[in-house]
N, CA and C of each residue as an Amber inpcrd file, in Angstrom:
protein
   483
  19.1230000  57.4430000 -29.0390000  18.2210000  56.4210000 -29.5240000
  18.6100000  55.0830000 -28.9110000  17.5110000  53.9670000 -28.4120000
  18.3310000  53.0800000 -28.4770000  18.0660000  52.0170000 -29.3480000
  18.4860000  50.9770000 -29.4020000  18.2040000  49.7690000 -30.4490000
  18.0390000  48.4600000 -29.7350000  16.7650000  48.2850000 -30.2980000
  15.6770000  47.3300000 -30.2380000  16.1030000  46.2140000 -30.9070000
  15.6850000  44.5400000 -30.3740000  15.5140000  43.6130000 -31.3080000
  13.9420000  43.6090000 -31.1090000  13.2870000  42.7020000 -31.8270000
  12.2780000  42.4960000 -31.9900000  11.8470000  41.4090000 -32.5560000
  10.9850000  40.3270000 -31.9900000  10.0410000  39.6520000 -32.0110000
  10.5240000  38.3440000 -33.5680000  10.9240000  39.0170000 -34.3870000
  11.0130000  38.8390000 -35.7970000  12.2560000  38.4960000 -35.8560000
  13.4900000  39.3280000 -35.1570000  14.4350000  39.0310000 -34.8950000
  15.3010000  40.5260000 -35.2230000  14.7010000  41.7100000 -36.1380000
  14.8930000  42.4700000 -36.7050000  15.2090000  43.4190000 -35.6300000
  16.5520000  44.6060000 -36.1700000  16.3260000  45.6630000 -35.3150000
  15.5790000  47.1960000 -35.7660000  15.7290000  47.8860000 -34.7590000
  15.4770000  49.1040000 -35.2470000  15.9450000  50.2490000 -33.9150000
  15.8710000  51.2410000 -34.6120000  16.2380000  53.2090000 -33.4830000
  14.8820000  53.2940000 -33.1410000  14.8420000  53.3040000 -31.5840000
  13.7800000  53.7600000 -31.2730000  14.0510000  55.0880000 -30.2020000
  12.8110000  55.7510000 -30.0580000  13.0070000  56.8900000 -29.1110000
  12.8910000  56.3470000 -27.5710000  13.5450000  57.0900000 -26.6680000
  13.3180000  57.7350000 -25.3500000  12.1860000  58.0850000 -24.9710000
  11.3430000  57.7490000 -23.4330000  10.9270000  58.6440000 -23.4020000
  11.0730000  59.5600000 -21.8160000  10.9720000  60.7890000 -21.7950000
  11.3500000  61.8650000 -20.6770000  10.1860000  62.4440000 -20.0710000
  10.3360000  62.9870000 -19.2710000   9.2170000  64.1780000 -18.3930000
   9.8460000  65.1420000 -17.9260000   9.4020000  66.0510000 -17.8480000
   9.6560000  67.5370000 -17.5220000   9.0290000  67.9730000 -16.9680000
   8.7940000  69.0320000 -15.2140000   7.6270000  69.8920000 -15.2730000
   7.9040000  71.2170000 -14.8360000   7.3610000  71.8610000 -15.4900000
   7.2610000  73.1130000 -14.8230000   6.6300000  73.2890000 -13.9030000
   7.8160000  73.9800000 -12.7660000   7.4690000  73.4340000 -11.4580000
   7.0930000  74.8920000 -10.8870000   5.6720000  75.1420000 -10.3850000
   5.9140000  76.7720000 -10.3160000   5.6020000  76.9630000  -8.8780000
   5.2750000  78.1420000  -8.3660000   4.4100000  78.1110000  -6.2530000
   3.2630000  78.4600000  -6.6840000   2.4250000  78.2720000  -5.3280000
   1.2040000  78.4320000  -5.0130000   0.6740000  79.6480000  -5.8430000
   1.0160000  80.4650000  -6.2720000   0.6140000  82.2440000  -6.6070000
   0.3020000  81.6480000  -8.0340000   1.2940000  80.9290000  -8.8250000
   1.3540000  80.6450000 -10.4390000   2.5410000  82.0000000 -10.6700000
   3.1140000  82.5400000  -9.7780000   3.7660000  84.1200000 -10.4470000
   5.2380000  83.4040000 -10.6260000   5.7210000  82.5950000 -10.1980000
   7.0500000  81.8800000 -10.2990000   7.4730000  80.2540000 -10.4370000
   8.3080000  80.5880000 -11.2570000   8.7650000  78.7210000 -12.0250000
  10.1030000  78.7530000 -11.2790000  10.3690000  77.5880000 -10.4760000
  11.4540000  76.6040000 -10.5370000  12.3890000  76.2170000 -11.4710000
  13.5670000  76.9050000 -11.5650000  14.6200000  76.4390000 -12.7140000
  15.4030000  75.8720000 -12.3680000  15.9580000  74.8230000 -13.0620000
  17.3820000  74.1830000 -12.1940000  18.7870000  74.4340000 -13.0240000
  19.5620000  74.2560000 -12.9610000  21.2650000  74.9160000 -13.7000000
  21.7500000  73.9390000 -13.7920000  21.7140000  73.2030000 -14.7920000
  22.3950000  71.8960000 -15.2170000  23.9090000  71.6790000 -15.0020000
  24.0800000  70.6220000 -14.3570000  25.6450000  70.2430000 -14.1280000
  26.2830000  69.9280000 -15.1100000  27.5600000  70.8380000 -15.0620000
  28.7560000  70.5790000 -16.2920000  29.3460000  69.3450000 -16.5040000
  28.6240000  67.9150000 -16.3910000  29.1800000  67.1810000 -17.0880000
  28.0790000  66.2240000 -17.4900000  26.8160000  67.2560000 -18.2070000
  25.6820000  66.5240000 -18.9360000  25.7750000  67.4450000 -19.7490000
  25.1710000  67.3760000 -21.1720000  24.7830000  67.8390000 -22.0800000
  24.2890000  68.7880000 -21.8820000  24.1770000  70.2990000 -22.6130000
  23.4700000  71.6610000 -21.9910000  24.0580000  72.1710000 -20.5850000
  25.6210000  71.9900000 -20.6800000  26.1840000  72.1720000 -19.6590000
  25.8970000  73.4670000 -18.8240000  25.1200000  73.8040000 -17.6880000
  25.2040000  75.1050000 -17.0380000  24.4590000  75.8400000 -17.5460000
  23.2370000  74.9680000 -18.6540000  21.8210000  75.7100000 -18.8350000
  20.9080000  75.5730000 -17.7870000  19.7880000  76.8160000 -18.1300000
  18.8720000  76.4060000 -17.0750000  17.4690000  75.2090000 -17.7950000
  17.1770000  74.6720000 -17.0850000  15.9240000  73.3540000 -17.5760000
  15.0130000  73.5820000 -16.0740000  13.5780000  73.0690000 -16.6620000
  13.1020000  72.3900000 -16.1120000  12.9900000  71.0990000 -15.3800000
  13.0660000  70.4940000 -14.0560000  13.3030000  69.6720000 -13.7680000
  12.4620000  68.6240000 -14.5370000  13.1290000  67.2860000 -14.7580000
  12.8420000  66.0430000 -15.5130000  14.1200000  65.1230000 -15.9890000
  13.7770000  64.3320000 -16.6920000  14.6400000  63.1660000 -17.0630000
  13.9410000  62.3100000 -17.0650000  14.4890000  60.9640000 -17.4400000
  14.6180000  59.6280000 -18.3670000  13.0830000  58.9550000 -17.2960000
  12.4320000  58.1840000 -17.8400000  11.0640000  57.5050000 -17.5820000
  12.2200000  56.2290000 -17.2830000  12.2470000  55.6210000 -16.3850000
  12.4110000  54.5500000 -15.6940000  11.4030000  53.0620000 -16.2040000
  12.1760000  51.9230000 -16.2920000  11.1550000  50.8320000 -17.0690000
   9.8780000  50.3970000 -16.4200000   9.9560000  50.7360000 -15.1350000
   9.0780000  50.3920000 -14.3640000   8.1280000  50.8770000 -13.6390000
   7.8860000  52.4580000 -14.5100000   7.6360000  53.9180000 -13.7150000
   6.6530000  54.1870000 -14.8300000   5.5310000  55.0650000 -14.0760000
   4.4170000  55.7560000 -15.1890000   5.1800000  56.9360000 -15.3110000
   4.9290000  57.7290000 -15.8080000   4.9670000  59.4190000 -16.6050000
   5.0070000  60.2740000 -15.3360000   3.9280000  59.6410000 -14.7710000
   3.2930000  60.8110000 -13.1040000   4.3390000  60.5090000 -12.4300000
   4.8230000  59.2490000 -11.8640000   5.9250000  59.1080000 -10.8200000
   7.2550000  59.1240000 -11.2570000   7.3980000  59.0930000 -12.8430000
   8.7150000  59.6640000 -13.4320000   8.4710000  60.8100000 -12.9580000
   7.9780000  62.2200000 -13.1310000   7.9720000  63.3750000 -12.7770000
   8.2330000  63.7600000 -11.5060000   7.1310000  63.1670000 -10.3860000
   7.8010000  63.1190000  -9.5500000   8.6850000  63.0570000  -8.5230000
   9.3560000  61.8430000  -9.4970000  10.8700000  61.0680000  -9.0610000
  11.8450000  61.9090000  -9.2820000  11.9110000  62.8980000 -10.2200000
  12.5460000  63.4650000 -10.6280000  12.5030000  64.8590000 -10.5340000
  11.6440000  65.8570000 -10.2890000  11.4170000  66.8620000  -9.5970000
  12.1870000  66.9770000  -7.7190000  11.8070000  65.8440000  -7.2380000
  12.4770000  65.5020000  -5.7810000  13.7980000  65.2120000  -6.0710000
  14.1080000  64.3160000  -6.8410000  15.9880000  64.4700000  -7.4830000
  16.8240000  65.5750000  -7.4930000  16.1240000  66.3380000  -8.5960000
  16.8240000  67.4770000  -8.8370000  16.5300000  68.9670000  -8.0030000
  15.3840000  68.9170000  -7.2620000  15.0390000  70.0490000  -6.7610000
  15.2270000  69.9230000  -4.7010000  14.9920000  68.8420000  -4.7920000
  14.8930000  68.1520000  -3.2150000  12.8640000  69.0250000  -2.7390000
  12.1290000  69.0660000  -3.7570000  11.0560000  69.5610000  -3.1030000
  10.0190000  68.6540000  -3.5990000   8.6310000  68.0810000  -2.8790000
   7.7120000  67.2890000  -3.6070000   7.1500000  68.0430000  -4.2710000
   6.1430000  67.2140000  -5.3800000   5.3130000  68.1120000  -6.3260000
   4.0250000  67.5540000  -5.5390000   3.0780000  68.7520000  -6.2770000
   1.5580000  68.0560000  -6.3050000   0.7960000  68.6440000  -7.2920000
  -0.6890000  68.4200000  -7.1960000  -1.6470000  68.9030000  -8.2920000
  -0.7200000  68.9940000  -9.8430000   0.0880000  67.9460000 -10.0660000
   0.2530000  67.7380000 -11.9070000  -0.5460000  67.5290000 -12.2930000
  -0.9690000  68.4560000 -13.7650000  -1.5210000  68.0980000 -14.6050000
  -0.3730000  67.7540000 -15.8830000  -1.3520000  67.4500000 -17.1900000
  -0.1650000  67.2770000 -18.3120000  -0.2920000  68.6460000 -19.0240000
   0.7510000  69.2340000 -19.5110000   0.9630000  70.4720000 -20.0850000
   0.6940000  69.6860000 -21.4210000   1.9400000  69.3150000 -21.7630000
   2.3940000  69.3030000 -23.3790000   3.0960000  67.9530000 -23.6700000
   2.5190000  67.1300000 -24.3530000   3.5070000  65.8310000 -24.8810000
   4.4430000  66.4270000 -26.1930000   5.9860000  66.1330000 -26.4040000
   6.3000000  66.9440000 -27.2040000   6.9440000  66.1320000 -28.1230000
   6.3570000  65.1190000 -29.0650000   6.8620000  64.0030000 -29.6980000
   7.4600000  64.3000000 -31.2770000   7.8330000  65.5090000 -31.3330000
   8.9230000  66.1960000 -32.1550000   9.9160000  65.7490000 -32.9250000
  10.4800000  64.5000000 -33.3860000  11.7780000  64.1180000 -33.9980000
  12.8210000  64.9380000 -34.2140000  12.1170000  66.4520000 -33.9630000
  13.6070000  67.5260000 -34.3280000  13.4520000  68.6110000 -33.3640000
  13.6940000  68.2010000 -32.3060000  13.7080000  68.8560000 -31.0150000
  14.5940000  69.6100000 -31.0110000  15.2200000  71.0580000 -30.8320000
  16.0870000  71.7020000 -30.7360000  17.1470000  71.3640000 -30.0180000
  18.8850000  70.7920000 -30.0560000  19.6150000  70.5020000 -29.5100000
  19.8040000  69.3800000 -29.2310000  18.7980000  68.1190000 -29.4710000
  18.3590000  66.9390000 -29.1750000  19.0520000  65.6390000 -29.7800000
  20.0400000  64.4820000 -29.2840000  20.8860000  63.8630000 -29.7040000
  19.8320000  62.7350000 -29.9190000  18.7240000  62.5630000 -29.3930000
  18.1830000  61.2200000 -28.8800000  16.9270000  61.1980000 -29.1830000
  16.1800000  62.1670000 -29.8330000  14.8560000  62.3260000 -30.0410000
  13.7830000  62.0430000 -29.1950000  14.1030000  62.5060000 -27.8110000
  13.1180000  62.4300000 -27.0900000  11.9280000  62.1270000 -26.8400000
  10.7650000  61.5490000 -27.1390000   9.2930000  61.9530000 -26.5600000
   9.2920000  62.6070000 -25.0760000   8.7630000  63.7860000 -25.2570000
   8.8850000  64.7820000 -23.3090000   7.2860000  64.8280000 -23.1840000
   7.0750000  64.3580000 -22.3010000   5.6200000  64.8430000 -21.3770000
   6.2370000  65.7220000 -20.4880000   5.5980000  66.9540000 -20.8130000
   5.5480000  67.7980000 -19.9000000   4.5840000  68.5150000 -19.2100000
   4.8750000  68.2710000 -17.3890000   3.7670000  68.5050000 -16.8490000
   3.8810000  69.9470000 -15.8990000   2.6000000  70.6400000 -15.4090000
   2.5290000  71.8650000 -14.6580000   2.5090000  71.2870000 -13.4090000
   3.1170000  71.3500000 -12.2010000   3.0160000  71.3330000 -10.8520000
   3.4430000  72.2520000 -10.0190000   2.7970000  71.9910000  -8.6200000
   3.1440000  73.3070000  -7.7680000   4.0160000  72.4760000  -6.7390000
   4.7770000  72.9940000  -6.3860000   5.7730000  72.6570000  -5.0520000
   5.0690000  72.2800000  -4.0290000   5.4750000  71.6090000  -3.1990000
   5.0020000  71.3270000  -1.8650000   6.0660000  71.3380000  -0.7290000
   6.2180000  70.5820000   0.1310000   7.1070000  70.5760000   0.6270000
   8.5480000  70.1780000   0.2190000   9.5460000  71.3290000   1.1190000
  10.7410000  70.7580000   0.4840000  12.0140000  69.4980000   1.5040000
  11.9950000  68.6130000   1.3270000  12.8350000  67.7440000   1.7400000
  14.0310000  67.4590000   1.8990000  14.5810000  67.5460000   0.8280000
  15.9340000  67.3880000   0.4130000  16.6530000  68.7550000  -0.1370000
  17.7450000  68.2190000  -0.8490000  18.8160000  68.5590000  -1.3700000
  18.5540000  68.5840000  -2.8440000  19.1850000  69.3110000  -4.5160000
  19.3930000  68.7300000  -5.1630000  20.1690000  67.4270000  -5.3080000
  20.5940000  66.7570000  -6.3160000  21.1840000  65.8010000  -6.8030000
  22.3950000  66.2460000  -7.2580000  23.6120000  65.3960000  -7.6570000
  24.6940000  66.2260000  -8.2790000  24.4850000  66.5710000 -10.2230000
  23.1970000  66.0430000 -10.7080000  23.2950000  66.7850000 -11.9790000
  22.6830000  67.7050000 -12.2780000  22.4190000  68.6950000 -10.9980000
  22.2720000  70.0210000 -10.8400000  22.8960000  70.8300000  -9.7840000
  23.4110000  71.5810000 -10.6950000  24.2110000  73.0540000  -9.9680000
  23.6250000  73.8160000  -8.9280000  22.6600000  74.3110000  -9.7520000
  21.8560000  74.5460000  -8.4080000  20.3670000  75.1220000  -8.5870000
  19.6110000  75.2970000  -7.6900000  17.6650000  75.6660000  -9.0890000
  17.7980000  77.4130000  -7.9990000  16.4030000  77.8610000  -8.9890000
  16.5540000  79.2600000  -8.4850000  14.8840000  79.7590000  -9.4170000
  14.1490000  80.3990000  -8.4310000  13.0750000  80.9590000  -8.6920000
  12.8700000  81.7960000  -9.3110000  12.2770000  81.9500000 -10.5340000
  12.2460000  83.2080000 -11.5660000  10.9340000  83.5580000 -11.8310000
  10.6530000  84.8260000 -11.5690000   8.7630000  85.5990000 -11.8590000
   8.9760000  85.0320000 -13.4520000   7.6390000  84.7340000 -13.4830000
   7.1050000  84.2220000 -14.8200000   7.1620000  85.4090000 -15.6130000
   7.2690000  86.3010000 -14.9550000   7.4250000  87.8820000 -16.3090000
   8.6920000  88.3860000 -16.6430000   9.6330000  87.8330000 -15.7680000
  10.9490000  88.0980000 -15.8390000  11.7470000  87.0780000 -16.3280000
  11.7940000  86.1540000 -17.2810000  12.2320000  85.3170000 -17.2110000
  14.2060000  85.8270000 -18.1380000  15.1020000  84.3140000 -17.4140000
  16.5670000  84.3950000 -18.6900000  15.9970000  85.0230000 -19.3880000
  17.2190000  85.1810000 -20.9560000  16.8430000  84.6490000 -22.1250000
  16.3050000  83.3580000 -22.9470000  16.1850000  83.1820000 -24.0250000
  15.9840000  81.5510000 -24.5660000  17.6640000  81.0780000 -24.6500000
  18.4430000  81.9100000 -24.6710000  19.9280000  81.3300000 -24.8610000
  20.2990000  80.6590000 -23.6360000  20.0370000  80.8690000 -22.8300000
  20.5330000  80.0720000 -21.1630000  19.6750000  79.0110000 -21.1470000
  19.0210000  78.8500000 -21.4770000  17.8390000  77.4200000 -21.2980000
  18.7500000  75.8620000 -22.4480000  18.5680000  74.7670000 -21.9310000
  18.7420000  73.8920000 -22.0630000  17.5700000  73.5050000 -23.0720000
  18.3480000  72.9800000 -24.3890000  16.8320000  72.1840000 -25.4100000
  16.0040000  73.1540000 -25.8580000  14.5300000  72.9390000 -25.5920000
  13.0250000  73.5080000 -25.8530000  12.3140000  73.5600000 -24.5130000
  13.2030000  73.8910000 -23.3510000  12.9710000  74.2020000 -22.2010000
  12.1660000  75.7410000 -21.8830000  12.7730000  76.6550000 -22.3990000
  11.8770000  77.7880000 -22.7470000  10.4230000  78.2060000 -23.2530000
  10.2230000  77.0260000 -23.7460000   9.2380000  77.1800000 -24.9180000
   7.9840000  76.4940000 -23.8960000   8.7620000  75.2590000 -22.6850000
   7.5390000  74.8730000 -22.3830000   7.5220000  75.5340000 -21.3110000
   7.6170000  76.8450000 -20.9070000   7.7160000  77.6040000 -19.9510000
   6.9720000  78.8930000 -20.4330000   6.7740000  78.7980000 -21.6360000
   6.1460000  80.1230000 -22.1110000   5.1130000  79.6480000 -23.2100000
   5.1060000  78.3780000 -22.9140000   3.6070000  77.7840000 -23.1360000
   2.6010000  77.7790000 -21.9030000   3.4580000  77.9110000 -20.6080000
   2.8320000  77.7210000 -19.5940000   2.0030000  79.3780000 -19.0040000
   2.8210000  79.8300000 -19.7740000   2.9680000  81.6940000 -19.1040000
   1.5470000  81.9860000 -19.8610000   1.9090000  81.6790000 -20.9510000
   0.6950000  81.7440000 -22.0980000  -1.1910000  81.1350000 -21.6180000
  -0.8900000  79.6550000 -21.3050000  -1.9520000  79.4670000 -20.7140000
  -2.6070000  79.8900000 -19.4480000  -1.5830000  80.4620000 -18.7940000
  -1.9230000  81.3370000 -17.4940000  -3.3170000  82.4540000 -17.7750000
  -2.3540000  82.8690000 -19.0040000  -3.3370000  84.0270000 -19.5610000
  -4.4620000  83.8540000 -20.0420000  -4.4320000  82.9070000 -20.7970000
  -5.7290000  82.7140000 -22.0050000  -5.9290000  80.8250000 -21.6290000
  -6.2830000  80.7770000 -20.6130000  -6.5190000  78.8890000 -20.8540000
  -7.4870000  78.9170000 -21.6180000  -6.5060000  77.5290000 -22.3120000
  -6.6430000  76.3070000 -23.8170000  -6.6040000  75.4540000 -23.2450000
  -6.9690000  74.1110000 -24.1010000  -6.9010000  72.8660000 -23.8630000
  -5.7830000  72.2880000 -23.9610000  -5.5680000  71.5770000 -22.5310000
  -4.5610000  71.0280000 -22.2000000  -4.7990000  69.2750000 -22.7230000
  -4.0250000  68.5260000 -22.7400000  -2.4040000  68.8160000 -23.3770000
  -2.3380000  69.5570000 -24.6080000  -1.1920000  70.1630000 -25.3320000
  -0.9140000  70.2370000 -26.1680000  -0.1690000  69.0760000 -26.7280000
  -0.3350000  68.8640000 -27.7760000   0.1410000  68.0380000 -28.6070000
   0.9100000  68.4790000 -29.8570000   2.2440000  67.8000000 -29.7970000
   3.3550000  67.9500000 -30.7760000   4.1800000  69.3420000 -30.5640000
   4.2700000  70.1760000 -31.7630000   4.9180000  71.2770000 -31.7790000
   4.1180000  72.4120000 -31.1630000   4.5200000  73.2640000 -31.2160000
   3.9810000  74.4020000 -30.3390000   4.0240000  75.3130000 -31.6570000
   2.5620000  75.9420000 -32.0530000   2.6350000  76.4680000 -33.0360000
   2.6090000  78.0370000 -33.1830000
């Protein structure tokens, strides 16, 4: 959380907010996972690439920014999956707000970053378990598997029911 003054002079805990996307290829048959580095939180889980919204950054080029960080590959065609404004996020120190978005890879450029181990392609039918995943990382991965099947209206909003 961090803490705010305000206007009045008063403080308060306010939330974060993050992006995430599930990053899949051209087919839709495989997601992009990345293996979180052992000296962040969810040490040596797998996540979706994302992190922290920057003060000066929309949602779209947070994602971006951060997909190329951690994966070294560009995105394209994002849409928004799921805003996930939850207060009791599974595992969650900071109460997040996560936009999470669907994109497909494009070209790859780079390298990861060092707060990933390393990413690795998994068929959407084969996926880990939910125990290796980092957070509610799973969930927006099999929200995604889900709409593959039966498209709904996107975004979802809040919990995943």
């Amino acid at each position: 959380m961090i803490t705010c003054t305000f206007e009045d002079g008063g403080t308060g805990k306010l939330r974060h907010v993050t992006v995430g996307v599930v990053l899949v290829n051209k087919e839709h048959s495989h997601v992009l996972l990345v293996r979180r580095s052992g000296k962040f939180s969810e040490p040596h889980k797998l996540a979706v690439p994302g992190g922290f919204v920057g003060r000066d950054e929309t949602i779209e080029d947070a994602a971006v920014r951060e997909t190329l960080e951690e994966t070294g590959y560009n995105v394209e065609n994002l849409r928004l999956l799921r805003i996930n404004d939850s207060p009791n996020r599974p595992k969650e120190d900071r109460q997040n707000v996560d936009f999470v978005f669907i994109g497909e890879v494009s070209n790859k450029i780079g390298e990861h970053d060092s707060e990933i181990d390393n990413i690795k392609w998994f068929d959407l039918d084969k996926l880990p378990s939910r125990d290796e995943f980092a957070f509610d990382h799973f969930d927006n991965v099999l929200l995604y598997r889900k709409y593959l099947k039966t498209p709904f209206r996107l975004p979802v909003i809040g919990e995943i029911k």
